[in-house]
LUMMAR-374640 format. One record per residue (C-alpha): x, y, z. Coordinates in Angstrom, 1 decimal, m for minus. Example, Ala and Ser with C-alpha at 12.3 -4.5 7.8 and 13.67 -1.06 7.14 Angstrom:
2
<<12.3, m4.5, 7.8>>
<<13.7, m1.1, 7.1>>
This chain:
406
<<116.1, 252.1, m108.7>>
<<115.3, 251.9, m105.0>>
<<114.6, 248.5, m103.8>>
<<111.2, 248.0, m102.7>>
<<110.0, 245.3, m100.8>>
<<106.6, 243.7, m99.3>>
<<104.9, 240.5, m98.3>>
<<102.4, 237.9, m100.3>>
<<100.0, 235.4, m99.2>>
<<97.8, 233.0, m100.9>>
<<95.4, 235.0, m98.6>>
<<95.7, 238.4, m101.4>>
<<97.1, 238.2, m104.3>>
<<98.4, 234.6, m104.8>>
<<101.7, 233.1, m105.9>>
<<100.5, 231.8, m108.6>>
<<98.8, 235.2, m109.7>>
<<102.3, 237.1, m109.0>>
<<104.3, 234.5, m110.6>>
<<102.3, 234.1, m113.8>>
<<102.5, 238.0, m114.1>>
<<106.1, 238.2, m113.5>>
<<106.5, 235.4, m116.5>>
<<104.6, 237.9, m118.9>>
<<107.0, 240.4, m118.4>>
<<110.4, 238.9, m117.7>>
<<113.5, 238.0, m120.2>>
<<115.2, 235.9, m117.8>>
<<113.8, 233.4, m114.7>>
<<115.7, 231.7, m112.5>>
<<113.7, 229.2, m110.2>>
<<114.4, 227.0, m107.3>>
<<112.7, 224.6, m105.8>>
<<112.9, 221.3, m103.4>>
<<110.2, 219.9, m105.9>>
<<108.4, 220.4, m108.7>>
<<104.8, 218.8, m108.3>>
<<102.5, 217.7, m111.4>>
<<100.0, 220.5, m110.2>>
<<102.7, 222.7, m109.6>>
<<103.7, 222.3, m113.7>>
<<99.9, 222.2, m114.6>>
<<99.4, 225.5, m113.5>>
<<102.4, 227.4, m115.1>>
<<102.7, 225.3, m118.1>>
<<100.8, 227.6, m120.5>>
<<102.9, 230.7, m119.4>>
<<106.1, 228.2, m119.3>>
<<105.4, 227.3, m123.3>>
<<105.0, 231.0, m124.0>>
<<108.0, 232.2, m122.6>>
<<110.6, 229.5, m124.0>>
<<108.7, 230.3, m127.8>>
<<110.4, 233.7, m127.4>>
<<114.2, 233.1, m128.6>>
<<115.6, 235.4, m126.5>>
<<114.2, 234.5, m123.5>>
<<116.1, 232.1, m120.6>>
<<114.7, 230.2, m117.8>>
<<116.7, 227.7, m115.4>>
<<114.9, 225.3, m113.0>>
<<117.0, 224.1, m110.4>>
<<114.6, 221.4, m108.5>>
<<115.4, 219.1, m106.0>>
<<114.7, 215.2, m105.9>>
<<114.0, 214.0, m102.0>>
<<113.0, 212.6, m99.9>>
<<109.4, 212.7, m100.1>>
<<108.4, 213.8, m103.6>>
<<109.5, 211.9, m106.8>>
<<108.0, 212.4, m110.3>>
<<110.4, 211.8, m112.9>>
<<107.4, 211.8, m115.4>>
<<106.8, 215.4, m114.5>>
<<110.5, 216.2, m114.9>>
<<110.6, 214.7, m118.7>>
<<107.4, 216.4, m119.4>>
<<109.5, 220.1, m117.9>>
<<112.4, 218.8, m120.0>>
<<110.4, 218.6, m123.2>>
<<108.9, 222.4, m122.8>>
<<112.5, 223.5, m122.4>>
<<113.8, 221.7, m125.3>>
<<112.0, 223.8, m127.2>>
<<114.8, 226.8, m126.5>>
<<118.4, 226.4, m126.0>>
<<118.3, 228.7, m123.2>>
<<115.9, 226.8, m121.0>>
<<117.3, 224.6, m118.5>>
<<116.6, 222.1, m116.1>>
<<119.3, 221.4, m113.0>>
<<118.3, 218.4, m111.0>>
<<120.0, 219.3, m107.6>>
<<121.2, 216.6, m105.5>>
<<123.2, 217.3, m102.2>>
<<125.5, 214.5, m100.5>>
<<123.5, 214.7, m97.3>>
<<120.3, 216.3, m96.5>>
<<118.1, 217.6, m99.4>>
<<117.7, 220.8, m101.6>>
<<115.1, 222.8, m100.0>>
<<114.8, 226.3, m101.1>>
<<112.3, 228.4, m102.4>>
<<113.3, 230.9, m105.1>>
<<111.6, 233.0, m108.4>>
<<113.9, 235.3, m109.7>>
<<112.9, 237.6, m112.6>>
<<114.6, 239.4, m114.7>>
<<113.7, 242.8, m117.4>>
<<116.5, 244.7, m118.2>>
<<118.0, 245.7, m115.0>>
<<115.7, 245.5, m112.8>>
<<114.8, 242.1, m110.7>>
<<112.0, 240.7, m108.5>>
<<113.3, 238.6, m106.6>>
<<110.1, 235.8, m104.4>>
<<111.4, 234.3, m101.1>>
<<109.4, 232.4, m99.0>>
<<107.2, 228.8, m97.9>>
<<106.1, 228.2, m102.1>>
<<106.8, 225.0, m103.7>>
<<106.1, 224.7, m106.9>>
<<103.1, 222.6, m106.6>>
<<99.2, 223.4, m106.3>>
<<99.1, 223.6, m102.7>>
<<102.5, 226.1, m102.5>>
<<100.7, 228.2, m105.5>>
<<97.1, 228.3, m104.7>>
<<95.6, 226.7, m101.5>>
<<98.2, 226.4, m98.2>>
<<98.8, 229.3, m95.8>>
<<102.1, 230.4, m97.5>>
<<103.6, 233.7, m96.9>>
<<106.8, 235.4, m99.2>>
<<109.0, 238.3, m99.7>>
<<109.2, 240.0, m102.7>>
<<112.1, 242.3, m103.4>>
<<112.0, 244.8, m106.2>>
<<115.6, 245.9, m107.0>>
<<118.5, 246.4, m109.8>>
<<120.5, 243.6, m111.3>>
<<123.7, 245.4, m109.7>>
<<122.0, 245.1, m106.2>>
<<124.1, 243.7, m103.4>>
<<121.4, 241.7, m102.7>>
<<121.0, 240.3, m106.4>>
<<124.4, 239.4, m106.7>>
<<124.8, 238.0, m103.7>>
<<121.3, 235.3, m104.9>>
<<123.1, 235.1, m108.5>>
<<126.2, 233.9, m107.1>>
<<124.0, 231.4, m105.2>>
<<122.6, 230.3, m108.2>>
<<125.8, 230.1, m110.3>>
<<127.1, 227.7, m107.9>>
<<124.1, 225.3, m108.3>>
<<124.5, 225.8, m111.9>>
<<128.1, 224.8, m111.5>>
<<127.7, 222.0, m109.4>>
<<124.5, 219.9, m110.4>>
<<124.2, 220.4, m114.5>>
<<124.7, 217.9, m116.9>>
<<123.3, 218.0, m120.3>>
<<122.4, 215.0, m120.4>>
<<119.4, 215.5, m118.2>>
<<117.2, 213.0, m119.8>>
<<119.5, 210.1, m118.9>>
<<120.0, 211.8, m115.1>>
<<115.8, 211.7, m115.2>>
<<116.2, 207.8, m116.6>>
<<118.8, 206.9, m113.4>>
<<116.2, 208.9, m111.3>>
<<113.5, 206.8, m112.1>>
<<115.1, 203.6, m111.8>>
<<116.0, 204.9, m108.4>>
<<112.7, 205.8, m107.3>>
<<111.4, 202.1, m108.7>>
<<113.8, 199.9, m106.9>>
<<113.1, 202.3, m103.3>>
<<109.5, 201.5, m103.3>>
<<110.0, 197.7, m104.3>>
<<112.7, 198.1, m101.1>>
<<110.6, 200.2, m99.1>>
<<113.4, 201.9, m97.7>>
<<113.3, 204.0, m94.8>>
<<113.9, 207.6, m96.6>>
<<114.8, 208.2, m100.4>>
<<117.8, 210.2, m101.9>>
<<118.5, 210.2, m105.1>>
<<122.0, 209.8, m106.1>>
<<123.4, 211.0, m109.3>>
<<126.6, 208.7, m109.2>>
<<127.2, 205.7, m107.6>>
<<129.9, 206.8, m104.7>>
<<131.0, 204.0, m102.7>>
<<134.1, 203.5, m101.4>>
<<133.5, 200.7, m98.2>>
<<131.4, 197.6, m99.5>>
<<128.9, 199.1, m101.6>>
<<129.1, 201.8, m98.5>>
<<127.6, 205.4, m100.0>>
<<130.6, 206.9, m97.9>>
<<130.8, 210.8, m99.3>>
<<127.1, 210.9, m98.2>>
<<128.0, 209.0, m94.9>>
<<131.2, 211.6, m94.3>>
<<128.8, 214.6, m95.2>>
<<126.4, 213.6, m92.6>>
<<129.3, 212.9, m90.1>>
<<130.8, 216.8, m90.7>>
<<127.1, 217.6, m89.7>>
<<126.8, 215.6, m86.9>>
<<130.3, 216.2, m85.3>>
<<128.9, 220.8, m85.3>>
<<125.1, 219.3, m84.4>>
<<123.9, 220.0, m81.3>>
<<123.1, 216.3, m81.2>>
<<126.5, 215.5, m81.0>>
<<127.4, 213.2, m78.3>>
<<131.2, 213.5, m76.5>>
<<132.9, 209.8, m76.5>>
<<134.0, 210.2, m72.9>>
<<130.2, 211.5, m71.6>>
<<129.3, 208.0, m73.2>>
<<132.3, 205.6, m72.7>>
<<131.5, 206.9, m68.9>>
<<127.9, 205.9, m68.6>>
<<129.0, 202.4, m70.4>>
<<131.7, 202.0, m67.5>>
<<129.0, 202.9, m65.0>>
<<127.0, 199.9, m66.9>>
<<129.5, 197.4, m67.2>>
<<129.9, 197.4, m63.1>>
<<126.0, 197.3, m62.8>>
<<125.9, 194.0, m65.5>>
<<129.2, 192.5, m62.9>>
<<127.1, 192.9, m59.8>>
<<124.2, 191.6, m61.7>>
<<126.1, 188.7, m63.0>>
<<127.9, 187.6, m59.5>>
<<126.5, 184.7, m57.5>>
<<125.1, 187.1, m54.9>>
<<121.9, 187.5, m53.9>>
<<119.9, 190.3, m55.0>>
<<116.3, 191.8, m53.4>>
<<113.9, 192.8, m55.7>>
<<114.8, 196.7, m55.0>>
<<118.8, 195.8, m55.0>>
<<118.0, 194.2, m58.8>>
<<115.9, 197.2, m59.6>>
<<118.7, 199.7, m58.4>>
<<121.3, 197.7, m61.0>>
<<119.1, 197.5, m64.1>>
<<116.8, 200.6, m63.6>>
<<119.7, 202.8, m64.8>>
<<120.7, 200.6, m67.9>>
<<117.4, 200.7, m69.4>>
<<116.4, 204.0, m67.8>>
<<113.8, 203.8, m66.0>>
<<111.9, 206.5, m64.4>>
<<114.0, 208.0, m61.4>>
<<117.6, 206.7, m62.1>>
<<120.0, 208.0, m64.7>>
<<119.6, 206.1, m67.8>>
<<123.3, 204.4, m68.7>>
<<122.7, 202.8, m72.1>>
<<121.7, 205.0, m75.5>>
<<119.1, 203.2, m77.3>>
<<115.5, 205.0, m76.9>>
<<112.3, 203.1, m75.5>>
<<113.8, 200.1, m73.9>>
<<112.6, 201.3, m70.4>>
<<108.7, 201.0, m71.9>>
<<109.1, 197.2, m72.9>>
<<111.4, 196.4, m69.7>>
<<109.5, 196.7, m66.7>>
<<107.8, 193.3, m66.9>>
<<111.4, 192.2, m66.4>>
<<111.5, 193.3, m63.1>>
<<109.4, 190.1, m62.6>>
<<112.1, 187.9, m64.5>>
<<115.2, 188.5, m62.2>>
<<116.8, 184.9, m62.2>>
<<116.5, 185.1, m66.0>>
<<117.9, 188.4, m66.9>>
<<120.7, 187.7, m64.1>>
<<121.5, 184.1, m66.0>>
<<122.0, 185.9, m69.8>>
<<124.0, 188.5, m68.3>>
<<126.1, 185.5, m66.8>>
<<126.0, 184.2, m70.2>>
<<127.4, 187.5, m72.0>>
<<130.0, 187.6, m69.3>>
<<131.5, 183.6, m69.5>>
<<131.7, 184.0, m73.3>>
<<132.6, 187.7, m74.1>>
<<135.8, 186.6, m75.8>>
<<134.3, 183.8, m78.0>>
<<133.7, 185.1, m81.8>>
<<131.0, 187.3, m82.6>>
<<129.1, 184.8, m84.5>>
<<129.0, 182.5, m81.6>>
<<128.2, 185.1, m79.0>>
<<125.0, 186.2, m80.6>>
<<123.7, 183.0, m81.1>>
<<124.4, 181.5, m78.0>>
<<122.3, 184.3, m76.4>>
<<119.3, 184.6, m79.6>>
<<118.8, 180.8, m78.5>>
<<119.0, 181.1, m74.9>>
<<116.9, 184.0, m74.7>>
<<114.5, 182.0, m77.1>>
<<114.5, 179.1, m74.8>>
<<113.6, 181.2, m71.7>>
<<111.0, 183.1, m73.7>>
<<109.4, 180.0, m74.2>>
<<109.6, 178.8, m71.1>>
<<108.6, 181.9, m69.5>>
<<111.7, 182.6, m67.8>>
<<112.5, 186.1, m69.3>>
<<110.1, 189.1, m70.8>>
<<111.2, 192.3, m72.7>>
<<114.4, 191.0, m73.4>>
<<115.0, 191.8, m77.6>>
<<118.2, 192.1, m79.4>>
<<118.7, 195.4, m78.8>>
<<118.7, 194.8, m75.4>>
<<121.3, 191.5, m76.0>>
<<123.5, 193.1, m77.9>>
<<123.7, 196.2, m75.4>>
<<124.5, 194.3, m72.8>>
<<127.6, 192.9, m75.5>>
<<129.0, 196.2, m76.2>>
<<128.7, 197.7, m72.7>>
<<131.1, 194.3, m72.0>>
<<133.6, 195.0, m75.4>>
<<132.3, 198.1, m77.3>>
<<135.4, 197.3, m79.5>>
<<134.2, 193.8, m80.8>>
<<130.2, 194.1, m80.3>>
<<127.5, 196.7, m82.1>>
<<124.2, 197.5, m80.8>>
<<121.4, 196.0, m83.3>>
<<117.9, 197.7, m83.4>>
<<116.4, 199.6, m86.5>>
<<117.7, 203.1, m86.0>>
<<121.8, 201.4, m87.7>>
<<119.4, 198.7, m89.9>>
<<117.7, 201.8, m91.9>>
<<121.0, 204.2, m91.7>>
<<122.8, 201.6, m93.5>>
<<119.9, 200.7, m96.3>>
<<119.7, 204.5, m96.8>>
<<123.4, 204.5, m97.5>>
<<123.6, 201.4, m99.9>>
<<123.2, 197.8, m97.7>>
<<120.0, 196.3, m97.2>>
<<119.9, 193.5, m94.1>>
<<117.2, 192.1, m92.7>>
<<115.0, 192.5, m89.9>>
<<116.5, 192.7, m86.8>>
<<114.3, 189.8, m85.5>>
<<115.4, 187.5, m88.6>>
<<119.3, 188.3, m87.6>>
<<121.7, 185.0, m87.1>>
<<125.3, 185.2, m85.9>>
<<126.5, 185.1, m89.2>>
<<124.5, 187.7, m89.9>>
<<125.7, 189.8, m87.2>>
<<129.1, 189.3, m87.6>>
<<128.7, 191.0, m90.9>>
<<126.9, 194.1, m89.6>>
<<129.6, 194.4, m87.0>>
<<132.3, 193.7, m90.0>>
<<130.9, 195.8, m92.0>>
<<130.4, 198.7, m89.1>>
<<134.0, 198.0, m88.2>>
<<134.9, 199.4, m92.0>>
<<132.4, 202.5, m91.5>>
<<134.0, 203.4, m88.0>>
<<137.7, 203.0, m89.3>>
<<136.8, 205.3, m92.3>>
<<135.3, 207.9, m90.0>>
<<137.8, 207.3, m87.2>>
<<135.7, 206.4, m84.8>>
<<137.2, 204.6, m81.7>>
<<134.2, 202.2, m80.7>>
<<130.7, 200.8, m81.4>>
<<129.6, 203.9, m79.1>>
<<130.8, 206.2, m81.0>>
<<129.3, 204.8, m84.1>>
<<125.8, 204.2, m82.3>>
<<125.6, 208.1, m81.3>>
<<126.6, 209.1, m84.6>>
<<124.0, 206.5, m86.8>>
<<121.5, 208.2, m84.3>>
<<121.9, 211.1, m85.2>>
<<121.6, 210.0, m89.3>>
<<118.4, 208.1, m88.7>>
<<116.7, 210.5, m86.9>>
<<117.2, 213.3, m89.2>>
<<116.6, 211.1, m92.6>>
<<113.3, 210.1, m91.4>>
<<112.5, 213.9, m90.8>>
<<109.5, 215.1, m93.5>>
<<109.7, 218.3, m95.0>>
């Protein structure tokens, strides 16, 4: 057989048209998806029922569980059609860091295979109504290209069954219940509990760090240790008894919080949109850098709470504006980025998504912070990191791609 190959669109001939024909005919499916919707099960249920009825037949779903779509319902309602024949399988796929995200039918009559890649989830809007476009490959079950897909497929088979799918669905479930009571920033499902630093999802963690360290959003430790340097002499002259004009002052913080027109020093994102009203506050912002400077090498605990309540103080007093934790505990590591750890939501969510919940960043103590910084300290020895830098870039990089929808 030659192969044969050509395009379909929701536009023509539908997915859901193709696909239900394809089930008429074929002995063995293979089919994976990043999700299975209700609709999507709805509208190949009847077909589904048929084929598993015929003894002979096989069919494997290999479905994926994150971040955005969870129905274990729909996945006990799949598992009870396939109970129906020993050769029907579910495979709940569930990768260590990012998600399961392909698109695959596979059909099988003899030797010959159709083979659907493309945009289709198995849902109502992948089979029927969204713009979705496909390749369909007619070829042999010898076909480089065949084998090359089956050998995909084998390993997914080898690496994600268990059959005890029922109780996988069960831990699923639970899962998903206790996410949306947390309201998390992303949800992953996790087949086994893997945590090796203080409740610490580290294999997840590591996977995302092999990612980060190819990425091109991988930042080099000296690039960053340099701007931080460059910093650290901006917060001295800032924090020395001499006297500053309103442009000097400008030229010394502009860069830390990067402001339009000088090279921005420190990493965290949107400070210079809540820090310009600070140009107004120069005695205060000079008096807690003073502060972070005369008690750099007291314990963390005591740092951050000597600076939450003078900032507090001179917020109330309107001596300071724009002036968060972020921007306090910045100003600590660019001092010791071996003792102190940027705080601001990107590390908060990276670490609920990987197993500790703390609170807002608003609501932190010194005790609290001490911790986070404790507990980062574990993270950063595990990974090898050198610094709090390094471990800022890197958590980043995680948050930024968790919250990503698909």
């Amino acid at each position: 057989m030659t192969n044969t190959s050509h395009f379909i669109t929701n536009t023509n001939q539908s997915h859901k048209e193709k696909i239900l024909s394809l089930f008429r005919e074929a002995e063995t499916i293979s089919i994976a998806v990043g999700f299975l919707r209700p609709s999507g099960l709805n509208n190949i249920e009847n077909a589904l029922i048929n084929f598993c009825s015929g003894f002979s037949k096989k069919i494997t779903f290999y479905i994926g569980t994150g971040p955005v779509s969870y129905n274990p319902k729909t996945l006990q309602k799949l598992v009870s059609i396939l109970n129906n024949n020993q050769n029907c399988k579910l495979v709940l796929c569930t990768p260590d860091a990012g998600i399961f995200h392909p698109k695959i039918y596979v059909f099988e009559k003899q030797k010959n295979a159709t083979i659907i890649t493309g945009s289709a989830n198995l849902s109502e809007w992948g089979l029927l109504i969204s713009d979705e476009v496909s390749f369909i490959t007619e070829t042999t079950t010898n076909s480089p290209e065949y084998l090359q897909l089956k050998s995909y497929l084998q390993n997914l088979f080898d690496t994600y069954f268990t059959a005890d799918i029922l109780t996988l669905i069960k831990e699923y479930k639970k899962q998903v219940g206790d996410y949306q009571k947390d309201n998390r920033p992303a949800f992953h499902f996790r087949r086994k509990k893997k945590s090796s630093v203080d409740g610490i999802d580290m294999p997840r963690l590591r996977r995302y760090f092999e990612a980060y360290l190819n990425s091109s959003g991988f930042i080099n430790v000296g690039e960053r240790e340099g701007k931080y340097s460059k910093a650290k002499r901006n917060l001295e002259e800032l924090a020395s008894d001499r006297t500053l004009s309103a442009q000097q002052f400008h030229d010394l913080f502009g860069p830390l919080v990067g402001h339009r027109g000088y090279e921005k020093l420190w990493h965290s994102g949107s400070i210079q949109r809540t820090t310009h009203k600070t140009l107004d506050y120069i005695p205060g912002f000079r008096k807690i850098v003073r502060l972070a400077e005369r008690d750099i090498k007291l314990p963390v605990s005591n740092v951050f709470d000597k600076m939450i309540n003078i900032r507090r103080t001179m917020k109330l007093s309107n001596q300071i504006h724009g002036v968060g934790e972020n921007i306090l505990t910045e100003i600590l590591m660019t001092y010791n980025p071996n003792k102190f750890a940027n705080l601001n939501v990107n590390p908060i969510d990276v670490l609920a998504f990987v197993g500790k919940k703390f609170p807002s960043v608003s609501s932190f103590t010194g005790l609290t912070y001490e911790e986070y910084v404790n507990l980062l300290t574990l993270i950063k020895t595990d990974l090898g990191l050198r610094s709090f830098l390094e471990i800022d870039s890197f958590f980043n990089y995680v948050y930024w791609n968790i919250l990503e929808r698909v």
